[in-house]
C-alpha atoms as a printed R data frame, in Angstrom:
    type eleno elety resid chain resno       x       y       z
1   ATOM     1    CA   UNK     A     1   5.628  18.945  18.295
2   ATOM     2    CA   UNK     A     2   7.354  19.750  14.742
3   ATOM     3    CA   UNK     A     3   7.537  23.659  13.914
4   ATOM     4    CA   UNK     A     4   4.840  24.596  11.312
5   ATOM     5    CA   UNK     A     5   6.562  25.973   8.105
6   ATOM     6    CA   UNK     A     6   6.022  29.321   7.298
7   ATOM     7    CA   UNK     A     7   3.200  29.025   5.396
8   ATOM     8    CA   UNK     A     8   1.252  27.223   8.103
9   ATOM     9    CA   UNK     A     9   2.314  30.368  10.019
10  ATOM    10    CA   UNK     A    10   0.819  32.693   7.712
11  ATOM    11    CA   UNK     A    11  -2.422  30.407   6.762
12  ATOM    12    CA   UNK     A    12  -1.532  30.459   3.313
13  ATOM    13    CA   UNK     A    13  -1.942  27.150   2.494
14  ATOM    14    CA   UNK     A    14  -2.064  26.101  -1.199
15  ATOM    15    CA   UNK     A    15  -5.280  25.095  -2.352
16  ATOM    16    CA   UNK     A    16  -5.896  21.346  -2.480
17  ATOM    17    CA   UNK     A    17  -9.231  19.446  -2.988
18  ATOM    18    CA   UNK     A    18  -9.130  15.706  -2.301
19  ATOM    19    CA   UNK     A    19  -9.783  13.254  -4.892
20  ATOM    20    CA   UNK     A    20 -13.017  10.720  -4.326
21  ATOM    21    CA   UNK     A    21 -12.079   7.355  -6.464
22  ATOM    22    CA   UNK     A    22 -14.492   4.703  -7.412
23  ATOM    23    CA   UNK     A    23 -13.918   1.133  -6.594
24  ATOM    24    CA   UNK     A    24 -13.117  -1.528  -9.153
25  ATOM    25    CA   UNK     A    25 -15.832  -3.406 -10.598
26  ATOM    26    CA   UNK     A    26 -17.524  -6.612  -9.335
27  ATOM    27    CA   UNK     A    27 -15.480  -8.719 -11.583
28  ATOM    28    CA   UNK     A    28 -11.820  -7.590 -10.972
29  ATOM    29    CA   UNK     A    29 -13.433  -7.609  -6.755
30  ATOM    30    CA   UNK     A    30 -13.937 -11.091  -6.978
31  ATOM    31    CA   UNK     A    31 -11.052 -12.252  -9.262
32  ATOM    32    CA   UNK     A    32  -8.847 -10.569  -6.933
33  ATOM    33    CA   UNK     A    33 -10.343 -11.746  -3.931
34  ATOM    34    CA   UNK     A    34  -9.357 -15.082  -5.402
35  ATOM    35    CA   UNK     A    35  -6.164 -14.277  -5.747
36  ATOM    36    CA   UNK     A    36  -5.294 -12.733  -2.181
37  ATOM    37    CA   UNK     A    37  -7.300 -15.446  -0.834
38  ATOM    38    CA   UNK     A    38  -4.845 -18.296  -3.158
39  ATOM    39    CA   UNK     A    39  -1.848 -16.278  -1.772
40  ATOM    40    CA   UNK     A    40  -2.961 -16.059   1.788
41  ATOM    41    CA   UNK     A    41  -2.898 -20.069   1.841
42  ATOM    42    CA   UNK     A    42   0.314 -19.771   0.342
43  ATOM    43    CA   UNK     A    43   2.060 -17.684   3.119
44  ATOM    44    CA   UNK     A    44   0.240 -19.640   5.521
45  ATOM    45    CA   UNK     A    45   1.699 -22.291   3.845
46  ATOM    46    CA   UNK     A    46   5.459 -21.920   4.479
47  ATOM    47    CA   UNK     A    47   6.943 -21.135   7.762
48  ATOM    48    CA   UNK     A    48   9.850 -19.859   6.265
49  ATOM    49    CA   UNK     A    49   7.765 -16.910   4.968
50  ATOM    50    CA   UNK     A    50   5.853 -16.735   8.299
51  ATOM    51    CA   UNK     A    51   9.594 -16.662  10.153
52  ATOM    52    CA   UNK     A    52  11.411 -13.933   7.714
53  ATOM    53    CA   UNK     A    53   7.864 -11.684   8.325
54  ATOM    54    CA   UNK     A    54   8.169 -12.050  11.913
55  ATOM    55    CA   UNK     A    55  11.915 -11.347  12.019
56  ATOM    56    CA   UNK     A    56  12.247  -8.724   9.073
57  ATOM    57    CA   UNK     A    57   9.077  -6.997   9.699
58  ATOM    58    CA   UNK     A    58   7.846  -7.496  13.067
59  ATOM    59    CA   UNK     A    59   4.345  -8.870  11.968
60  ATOM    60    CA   UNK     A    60   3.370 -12.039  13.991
61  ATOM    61    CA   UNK     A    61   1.143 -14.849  12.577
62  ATOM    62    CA   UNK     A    62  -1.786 -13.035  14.268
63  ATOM    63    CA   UNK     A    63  -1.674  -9.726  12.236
64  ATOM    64    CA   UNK     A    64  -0.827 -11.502   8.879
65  ATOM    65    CA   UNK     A    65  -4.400 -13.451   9.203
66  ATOM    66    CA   UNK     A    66  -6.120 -10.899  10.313
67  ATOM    67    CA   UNK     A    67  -4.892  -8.159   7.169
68  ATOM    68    CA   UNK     A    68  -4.868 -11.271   4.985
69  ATOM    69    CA   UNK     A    69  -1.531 -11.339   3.866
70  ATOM    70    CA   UNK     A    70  -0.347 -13.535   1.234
71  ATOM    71    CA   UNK     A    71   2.354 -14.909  -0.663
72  ATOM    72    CA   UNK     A    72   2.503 -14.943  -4.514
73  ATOM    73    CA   UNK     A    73   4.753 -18.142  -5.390
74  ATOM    74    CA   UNK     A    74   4.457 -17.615  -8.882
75  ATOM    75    CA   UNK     A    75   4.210 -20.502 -11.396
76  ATOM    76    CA   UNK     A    76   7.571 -22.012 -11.538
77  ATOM    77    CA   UNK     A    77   8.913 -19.378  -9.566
78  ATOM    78    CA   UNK     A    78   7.808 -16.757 -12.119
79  ATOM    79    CA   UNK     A    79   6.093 -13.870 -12.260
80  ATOM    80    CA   UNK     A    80   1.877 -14.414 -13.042
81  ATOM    81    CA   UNK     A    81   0.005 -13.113 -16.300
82  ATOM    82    CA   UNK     A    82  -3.652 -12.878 -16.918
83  ATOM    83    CA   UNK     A    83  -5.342 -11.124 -19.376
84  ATOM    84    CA   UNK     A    84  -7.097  -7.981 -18.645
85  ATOM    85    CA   UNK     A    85 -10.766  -9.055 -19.862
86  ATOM    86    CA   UNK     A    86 -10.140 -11.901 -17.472
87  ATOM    87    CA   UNK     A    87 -10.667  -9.685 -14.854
88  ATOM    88    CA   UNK     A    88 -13.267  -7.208 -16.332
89  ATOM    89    CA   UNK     A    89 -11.234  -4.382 -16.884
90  ATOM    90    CA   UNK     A    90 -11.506  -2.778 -21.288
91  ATOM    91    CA   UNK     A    91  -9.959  -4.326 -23.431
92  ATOM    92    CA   UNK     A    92  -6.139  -3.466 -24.576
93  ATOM    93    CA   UNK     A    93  -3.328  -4.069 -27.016
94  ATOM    94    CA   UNK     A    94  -0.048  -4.363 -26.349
95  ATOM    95    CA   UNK     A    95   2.792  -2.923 -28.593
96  ATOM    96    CA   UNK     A    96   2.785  -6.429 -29.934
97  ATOM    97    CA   UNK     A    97  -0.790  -6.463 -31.153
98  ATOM    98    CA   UNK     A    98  -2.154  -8.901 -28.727
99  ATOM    99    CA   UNK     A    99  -4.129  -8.452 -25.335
100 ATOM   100    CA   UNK     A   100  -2.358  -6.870 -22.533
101 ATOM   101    CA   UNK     A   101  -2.055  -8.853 -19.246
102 ATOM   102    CA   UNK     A   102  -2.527  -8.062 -15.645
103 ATOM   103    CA   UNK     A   103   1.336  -8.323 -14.345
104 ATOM   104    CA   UNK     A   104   1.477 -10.537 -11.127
105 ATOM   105    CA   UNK     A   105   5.108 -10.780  -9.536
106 ATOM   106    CA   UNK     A   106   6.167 -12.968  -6.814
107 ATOM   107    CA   UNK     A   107   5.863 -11.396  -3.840
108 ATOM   108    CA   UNK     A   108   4.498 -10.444  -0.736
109 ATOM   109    CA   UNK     A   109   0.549  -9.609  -1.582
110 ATOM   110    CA   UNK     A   110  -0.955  -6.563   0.767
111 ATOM   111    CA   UNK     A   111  -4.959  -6.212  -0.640
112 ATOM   112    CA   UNK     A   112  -6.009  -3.148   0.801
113 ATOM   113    CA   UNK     A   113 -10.081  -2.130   2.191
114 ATOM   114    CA   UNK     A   114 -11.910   1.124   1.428
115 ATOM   115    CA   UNK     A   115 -12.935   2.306   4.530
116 ATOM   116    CA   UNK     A   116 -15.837   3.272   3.143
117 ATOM   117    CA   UNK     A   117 -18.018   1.899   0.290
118 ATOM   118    CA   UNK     A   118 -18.808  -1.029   2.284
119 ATOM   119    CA   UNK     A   119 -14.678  -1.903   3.514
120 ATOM   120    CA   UNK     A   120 -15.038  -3.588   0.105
121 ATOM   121    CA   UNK     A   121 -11.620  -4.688  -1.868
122 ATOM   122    CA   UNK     A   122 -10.021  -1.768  -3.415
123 ATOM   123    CA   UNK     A   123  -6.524  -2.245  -4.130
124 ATOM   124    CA   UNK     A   124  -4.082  -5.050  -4.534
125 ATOM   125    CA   UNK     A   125  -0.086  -4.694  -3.883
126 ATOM   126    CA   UNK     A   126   2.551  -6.889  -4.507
127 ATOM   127    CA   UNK     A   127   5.620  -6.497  -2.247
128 ATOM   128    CA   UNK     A   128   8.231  -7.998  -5.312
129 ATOM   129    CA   UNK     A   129  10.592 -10.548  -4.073
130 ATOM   130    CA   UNK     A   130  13.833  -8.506  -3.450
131 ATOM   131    CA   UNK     A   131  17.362 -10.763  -2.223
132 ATOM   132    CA   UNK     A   132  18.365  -7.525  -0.159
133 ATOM   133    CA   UNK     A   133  15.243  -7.772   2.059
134 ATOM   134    CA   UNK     A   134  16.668 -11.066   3.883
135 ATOM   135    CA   UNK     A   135  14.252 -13.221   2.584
136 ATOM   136    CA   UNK     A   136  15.289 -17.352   2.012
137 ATOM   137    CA   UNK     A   137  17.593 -18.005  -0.396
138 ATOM   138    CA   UNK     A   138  14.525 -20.236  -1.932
139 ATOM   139    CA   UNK     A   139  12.352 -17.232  -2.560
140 ATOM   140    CA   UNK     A   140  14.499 -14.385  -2.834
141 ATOM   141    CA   UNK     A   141  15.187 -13.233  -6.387
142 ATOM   142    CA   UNK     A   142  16.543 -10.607  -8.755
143 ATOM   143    CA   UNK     A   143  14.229  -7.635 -10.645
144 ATOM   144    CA   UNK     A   144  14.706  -9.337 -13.838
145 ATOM   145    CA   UNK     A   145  10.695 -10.085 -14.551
146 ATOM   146    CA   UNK     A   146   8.047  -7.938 -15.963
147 ATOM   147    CA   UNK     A   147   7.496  -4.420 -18.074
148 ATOM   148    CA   UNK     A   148  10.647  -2.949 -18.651
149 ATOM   149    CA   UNK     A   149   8.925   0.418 -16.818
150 ATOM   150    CA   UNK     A   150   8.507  -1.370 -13.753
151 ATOM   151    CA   UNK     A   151  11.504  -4.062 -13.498
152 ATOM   152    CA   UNK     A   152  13.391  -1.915 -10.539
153 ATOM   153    CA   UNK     A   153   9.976  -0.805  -8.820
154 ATOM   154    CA   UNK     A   154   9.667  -2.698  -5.158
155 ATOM   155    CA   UNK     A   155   6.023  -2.494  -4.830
156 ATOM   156    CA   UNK     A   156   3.226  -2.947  -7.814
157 ATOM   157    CA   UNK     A   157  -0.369  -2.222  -7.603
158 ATOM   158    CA   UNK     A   158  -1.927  -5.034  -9.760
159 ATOM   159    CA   UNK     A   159  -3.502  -3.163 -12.772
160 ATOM   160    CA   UNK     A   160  -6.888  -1.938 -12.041
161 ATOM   161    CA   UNK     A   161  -6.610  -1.255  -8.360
162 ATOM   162    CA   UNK     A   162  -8.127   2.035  -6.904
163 ATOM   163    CA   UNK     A   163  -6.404   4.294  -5.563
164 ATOM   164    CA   UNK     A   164  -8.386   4.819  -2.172
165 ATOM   165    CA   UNK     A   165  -6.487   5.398   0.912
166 ATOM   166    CA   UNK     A   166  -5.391   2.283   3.427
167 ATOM   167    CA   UNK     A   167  -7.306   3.391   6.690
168 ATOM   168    CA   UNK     A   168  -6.766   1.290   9.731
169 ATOM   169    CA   UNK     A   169  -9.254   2.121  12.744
170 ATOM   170    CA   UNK     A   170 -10.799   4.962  10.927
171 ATOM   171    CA   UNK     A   171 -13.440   5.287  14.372
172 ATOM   172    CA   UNK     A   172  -9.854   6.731  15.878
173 ATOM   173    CA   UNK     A   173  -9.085  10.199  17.987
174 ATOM   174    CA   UNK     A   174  -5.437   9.836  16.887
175 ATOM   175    CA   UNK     A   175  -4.039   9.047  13.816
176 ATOM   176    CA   UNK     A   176  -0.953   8.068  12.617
177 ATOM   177    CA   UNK     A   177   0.397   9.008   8.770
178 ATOM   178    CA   UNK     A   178   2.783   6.585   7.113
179 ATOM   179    CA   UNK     A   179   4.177   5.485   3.677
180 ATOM   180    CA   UNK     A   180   4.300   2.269   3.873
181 ATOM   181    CA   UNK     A   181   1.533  -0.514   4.174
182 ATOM   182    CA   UNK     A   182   3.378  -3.310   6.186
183 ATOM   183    CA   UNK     A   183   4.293  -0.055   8.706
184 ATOM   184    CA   UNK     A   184   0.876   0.701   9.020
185 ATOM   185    CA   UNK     A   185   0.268  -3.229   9.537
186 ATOM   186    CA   UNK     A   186   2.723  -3.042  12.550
187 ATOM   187    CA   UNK     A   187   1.561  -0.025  13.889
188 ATOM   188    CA   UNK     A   188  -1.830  -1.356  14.393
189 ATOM   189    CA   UNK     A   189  -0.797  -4.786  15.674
190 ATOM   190    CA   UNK     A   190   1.496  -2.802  18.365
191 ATOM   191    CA   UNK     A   191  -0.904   0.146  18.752
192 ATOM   192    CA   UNK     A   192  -4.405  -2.084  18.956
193 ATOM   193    CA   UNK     A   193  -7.578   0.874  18.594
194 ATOM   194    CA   UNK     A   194  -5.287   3.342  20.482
195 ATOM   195    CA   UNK     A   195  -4.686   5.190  17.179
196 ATOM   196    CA   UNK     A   196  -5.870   4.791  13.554
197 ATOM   197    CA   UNK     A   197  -3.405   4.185  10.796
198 ATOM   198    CA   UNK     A   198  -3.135   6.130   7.441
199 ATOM   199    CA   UNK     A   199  -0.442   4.595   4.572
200 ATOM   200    CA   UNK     A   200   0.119   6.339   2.131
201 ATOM   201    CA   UNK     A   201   1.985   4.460  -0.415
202 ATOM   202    CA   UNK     A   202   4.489   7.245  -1.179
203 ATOM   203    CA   UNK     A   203   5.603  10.206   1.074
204 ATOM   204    CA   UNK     A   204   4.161  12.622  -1.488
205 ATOM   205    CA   UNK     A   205   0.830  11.019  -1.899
206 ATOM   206    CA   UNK     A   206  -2.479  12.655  -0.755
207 ATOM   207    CA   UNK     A   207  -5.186  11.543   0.922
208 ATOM   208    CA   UNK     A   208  -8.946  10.659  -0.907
209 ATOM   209    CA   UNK     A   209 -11.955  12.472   0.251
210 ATOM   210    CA   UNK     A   210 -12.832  10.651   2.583
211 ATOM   211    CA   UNK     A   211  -9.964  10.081   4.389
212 ATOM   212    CA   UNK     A   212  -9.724  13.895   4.392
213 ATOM   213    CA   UNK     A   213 -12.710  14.303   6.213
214 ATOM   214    CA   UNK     A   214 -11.814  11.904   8.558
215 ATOM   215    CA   UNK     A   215  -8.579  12.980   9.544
216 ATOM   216    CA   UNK     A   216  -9.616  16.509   9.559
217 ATOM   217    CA   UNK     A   217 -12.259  15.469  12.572
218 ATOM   218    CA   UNK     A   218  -9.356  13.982  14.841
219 ATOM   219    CA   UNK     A   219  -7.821  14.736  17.515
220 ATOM   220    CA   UNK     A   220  -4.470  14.765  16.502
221 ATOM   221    CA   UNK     A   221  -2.451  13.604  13.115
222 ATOM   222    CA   UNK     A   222   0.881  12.076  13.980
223 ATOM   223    CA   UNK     A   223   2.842  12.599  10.504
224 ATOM   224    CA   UNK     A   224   5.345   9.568  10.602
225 ATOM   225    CA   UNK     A   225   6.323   9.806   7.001
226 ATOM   226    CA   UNK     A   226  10.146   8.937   5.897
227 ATOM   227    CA   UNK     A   227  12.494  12.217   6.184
228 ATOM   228    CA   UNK     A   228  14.205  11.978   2.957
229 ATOM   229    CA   UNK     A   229  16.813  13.733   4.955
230 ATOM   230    CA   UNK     A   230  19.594  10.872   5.022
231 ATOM   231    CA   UNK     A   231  22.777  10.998   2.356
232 ATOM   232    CA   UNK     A   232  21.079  10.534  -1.269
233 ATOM   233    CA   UNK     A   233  17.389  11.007  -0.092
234 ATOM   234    CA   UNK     A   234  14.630  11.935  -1.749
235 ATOM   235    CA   UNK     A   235  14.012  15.691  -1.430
236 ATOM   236    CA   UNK     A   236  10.284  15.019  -2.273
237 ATOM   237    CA   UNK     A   237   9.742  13.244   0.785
238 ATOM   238    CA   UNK     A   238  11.188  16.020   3.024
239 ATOM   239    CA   UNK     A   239   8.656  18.267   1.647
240 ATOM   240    CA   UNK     A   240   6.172  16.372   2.085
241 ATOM   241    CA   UNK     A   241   6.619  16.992   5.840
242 ATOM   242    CA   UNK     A   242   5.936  21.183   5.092
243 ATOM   243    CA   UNK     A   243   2.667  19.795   3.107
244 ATOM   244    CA   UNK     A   244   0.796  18.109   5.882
245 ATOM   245    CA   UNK     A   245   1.188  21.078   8.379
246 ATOM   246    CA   UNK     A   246  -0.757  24.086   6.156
247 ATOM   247    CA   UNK     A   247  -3.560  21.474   5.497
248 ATOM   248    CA   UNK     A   248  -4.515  20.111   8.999
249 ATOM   249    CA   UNK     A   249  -4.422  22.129  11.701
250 ATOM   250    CA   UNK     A   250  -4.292  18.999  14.068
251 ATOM   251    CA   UNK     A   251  -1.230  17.648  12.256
């Protein structure tokens, strides 16, 4: 069991109040349930994809049908555009004058369920296609697509995604606390209803309301976040470690 910091010693936690989010509306819902569902034919589409997810990642053909994993192939290899009325969110301009877009890289495509709110669609991410993650040569490309803010960024929540929190199993006693979605994905595909799964997205990130509640009623919290403790890591991530322990006393 990690040592609680000092001020989980002392019960002087900071104050924190959870955030509730809404869902997106019907319209973005359904286009983007159109567009995981175009991308999940795509993965299932190419065993080369289905091979390098297995390998890299650990996920067998199983788990990627069941979380509806897909592949984004682009058009012509690059990166997707639609406008942003398309899919019902207010209308925009861009610093050119003209509609902004909903940015859709190539990638692997993660859509992610409130657990409440009826387990309806919440949240879209786009694993970008990186050449150091191993994938085939065919697929694999450089960070040279897409807003200048976001060309070196690995993941991307399509615009207009909530920002509820990925919950697998949230019936669970146990629950384990990650950063990243495709973890969480092997963690319940190894770990069955044993324990539920919380990703986070980023090791500082907090969890919504009612994921608070949740966790707060289990057994135990598992914090499995990355240490940020290697050569050149991110010091934010080691403190997110302290964080967790003041707030839940089952962590």
């Amino acid at each position: 069991r990690l040592a609680r910091s000092s001020a989980a010693q002392s019960g002087h936690a900071r104050a924190w109040e959870p955030v509730r989010h809404d869902l997106p509306s019907d319209m973005w819902r359904d286009k983007a349930g159109a567009f995981v569902g175009w991308c999940a034919s795509s993965l299932e589409g190419s065993q080369l994809l289905l091979d390098w997810l297995e390998e890299a990642r650990g996920l067998r053909l199983e788990t990627i049908r069941r979380f509806n994993l897909g592949w984004n192939p682009g058009e012509n290899g690059r990166d997707l555009y639609r406008q942003v009325t398309h899919w019902g969110l207010p209308f925009e301009r861009n610093q050119r004058g003209k509609e902004r877009s909903i940015w859709l890289p190539v990638g692997l495509v993660i859509p992610i369920h409130a657990h409440v709110d009826g387990a309806e669609l919440a949240r879209v991410k786009i694993r970008r296609a990186k050449r150091t993650d191993g994938l085939p040569a065919d697929v694999a490309r450089p960070y040279e697509d897409g807003p200048e803010w976001a060309r070196q960024a690995p993941y991307v929540a399509v615009r207009g995604s909530s920002d509820h929190t990925f919950v697998l199993h949230p019936e669970a006693r146990v629950f384990v606390v990650v950063e990243s979605e495709l973890d969480a994905l092997l963690l319940a595909q190894e770990a069955g209803d044993f324990a539920g799964v919380v990703a986070l997205g980023s090791a500082t990130a907090k969890p919504d309301a009612p994921a608070t509640e949740m966790l707060r009623r289990a057994g135990c919290i598992l914090v499995a976040l990355d240490a940020g403790t290697e050569p050149g890591g991110d010091p934010g991530e080691a403190a997110a470690w302290e964080w967790w322990l003041p707030q839940f006393h089952n962590a």
